[in-house]
Kinemage of the C-alpha trace (Angstrom):
@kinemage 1
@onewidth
@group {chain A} dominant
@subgroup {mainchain}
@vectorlist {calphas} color= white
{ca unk a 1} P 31.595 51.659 -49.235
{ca unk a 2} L 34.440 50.535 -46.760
{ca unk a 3} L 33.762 48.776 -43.999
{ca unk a 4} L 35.991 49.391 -40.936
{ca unk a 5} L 37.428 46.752 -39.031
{ca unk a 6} L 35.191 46.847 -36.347
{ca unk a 7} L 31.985 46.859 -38.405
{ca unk a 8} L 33.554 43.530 -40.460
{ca unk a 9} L 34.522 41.509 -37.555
{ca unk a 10} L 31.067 41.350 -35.677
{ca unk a 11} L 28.676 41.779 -38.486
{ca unk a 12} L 26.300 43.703 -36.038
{ca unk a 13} L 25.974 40.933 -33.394
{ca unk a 14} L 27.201 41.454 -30.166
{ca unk a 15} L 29.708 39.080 -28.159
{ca unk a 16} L 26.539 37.236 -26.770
{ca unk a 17} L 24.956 36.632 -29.752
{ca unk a 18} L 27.761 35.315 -31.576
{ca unk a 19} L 28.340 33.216 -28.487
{ca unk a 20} L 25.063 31.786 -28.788
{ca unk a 21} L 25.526 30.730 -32.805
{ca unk a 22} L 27.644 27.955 -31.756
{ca unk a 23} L 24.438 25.794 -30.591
{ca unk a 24} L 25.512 24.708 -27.558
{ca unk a 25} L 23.917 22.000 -25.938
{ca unk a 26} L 21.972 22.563 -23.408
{ca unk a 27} L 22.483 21.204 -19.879
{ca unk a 28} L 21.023 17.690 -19.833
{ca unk a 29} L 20.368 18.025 -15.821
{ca unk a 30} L 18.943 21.782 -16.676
{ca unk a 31} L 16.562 20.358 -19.071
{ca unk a 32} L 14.811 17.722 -17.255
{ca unk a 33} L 15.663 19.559 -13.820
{ca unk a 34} L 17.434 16.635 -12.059
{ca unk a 35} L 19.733 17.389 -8.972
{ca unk a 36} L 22.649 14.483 -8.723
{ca unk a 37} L 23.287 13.023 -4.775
{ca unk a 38} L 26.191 10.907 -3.863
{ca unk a 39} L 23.428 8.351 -3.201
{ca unk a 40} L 22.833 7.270 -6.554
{ca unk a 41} L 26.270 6.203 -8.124
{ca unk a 42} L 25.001 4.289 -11.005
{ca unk a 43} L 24.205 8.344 -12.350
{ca unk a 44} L 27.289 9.666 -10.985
{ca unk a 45} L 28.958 7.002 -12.957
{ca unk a 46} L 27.356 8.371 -16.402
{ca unk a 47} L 29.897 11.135 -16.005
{ca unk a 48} L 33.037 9.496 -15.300
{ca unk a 49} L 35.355 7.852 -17.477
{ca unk a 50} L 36.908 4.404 -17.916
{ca unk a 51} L 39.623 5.004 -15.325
{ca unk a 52} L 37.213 6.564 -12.655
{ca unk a 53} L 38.249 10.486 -13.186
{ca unk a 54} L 35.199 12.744 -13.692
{ca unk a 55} L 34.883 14.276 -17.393
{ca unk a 56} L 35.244 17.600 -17.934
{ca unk a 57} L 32.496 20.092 -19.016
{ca unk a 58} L 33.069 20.487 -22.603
{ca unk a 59} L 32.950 16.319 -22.509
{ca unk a 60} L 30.127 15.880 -20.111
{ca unk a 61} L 27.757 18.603 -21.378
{ca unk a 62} L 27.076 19.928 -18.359
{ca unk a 63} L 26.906 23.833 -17.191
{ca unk a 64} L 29.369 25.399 -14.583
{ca unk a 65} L 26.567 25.130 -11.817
{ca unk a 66} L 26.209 20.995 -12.569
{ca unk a 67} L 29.829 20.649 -13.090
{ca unk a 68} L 30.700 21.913 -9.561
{ca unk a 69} L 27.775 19.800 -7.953
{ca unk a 70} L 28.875 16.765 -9.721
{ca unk a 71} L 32.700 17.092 -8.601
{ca unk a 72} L 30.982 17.541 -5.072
{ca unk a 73} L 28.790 14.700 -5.375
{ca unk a 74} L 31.321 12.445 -6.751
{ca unk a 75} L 34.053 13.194 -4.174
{ca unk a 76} L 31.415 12.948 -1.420
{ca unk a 77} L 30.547 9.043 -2.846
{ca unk a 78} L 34.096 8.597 -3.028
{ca unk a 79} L 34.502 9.142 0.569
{ca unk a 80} L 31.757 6.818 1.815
{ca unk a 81} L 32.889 3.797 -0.672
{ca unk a 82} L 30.268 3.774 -3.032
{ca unk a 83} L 32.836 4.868 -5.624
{ca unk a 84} L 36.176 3.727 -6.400
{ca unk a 85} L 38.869 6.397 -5.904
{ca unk a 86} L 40.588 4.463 -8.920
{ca unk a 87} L 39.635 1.714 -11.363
{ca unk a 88} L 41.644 -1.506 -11.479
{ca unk a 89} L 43.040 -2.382 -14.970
C-alpha cells in the first residue's frame, strides 16, 4: 500500500504533538511559580551573560510570558543602578 505524502510526513500526529516530541524544558520560573522584580538583581543576574546583555529564550529556558517580564525587570534595575548598563572588561 502507498502512502501519500501527506500521510508519510506526519505519521498521524498533528503539528502540536510533534511539537511537543522535542521535550522541551519546561519554564524554570513556571515550575516553581516565581515572579522576578527589579529588586532582587542577584536573580536577574542568573539570566544575563558575561558582558551584561540578557540571554535569549532558547538560552535562558524561559517561556515568552517570563522572557518579556525579565527584559522588563532587567531594564527597570538598569534604570535605578542596581544593574550595570554594560560590564567593564
Amino acid at each position: 500500500m502507498k502512502m501519500t505524502r501527506r500521510e508519510s510526513s506526519n505519521n498521524g500526529k498533528n503539528r502540536m504533538q510533534r511539537g511537543k516530541l522535542k521535550g522541551r524544558d519546561e519554564c524554570k520560573l513556571c515550575e516553581h511559580d516565581v515572579t522576578l522584580t527589579y529588586k532582587q538583581p542577584d536573580e536577574l543576574k542568573r539570566f544575563m551573560n558575561k558582558l551584561g546583555k540578557i540571554l535569549p529564550r532558547r538560552a535562558s529556558r524561559l517561556c515568552a510570558k517570563h522572557q518579556r517580564q525579565l527584559a522588563r525587570q532587567v531594564k527597570r534595575a538598569r534604570k535605578m543602578a542596581l544593574l550595570p548598563y554594560e560590564v567593564e572588561q
